[in-house]
Residue, then its C-alpha position, 0 to 999 in steps of 0.5 A: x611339755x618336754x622334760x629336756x631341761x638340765x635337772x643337774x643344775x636345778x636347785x631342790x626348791x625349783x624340782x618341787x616347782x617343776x614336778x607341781x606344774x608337770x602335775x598340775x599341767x600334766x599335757x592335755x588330755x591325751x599324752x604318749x609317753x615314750x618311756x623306754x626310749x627316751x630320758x623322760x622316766x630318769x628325768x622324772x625320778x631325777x626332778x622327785x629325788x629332788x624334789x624330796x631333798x627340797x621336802x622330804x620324805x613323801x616324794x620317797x614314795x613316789x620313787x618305788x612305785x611303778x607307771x600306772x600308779x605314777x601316772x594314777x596318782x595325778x588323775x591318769x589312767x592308761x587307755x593303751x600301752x605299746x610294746x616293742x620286743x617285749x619293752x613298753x615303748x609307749x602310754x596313750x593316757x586319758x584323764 
């Protein structure tokens, strides 16, 4: 599952939709996440703004918190992070 889609044109209802399946579905049981280098953290925190236009405030929660409570919060657990100069490039995630 990539998060490529146009988030600028997704109206409020479908962000909560998007960001329920991503939870639900949430990529197998083993994802690397290519954090730094790709739009995919922008692109999260895009479809939760949105999803807290939709809702309310309990997506607001979700904005401040970092990648390891992001990702605890939906039954993962980092196995191994990778840094590149001192930046996490990468997560390998279990559930």
């Amino acid at each position: 599952m990539t998060l490529s889609m146009g988030l600028h044109a997704l109206p409020p209802a479908e962000a909560v939709t998007a960001l329920r399946n991503l939870q639900a579905y949430c990529l197998g049981p083993l994802l690397i996440l290519d954090w730094a280098r790709s739009p995919s953290c922008r692109l999260l925190r895009r479809l939760l703004e949105l999803a807290e236009r939709a809702e309310g405030s309990c997506y607001r929660e979700y904005m401040t918190w970092g990648p390891e409570r992001m990702f605890a919060a939906s039954g993962w657990r980092i196995e191994e992070q990778q840094e590149l100069d001192g930046l996490v490039t990468s997560w390998r995630l279990e559930w």
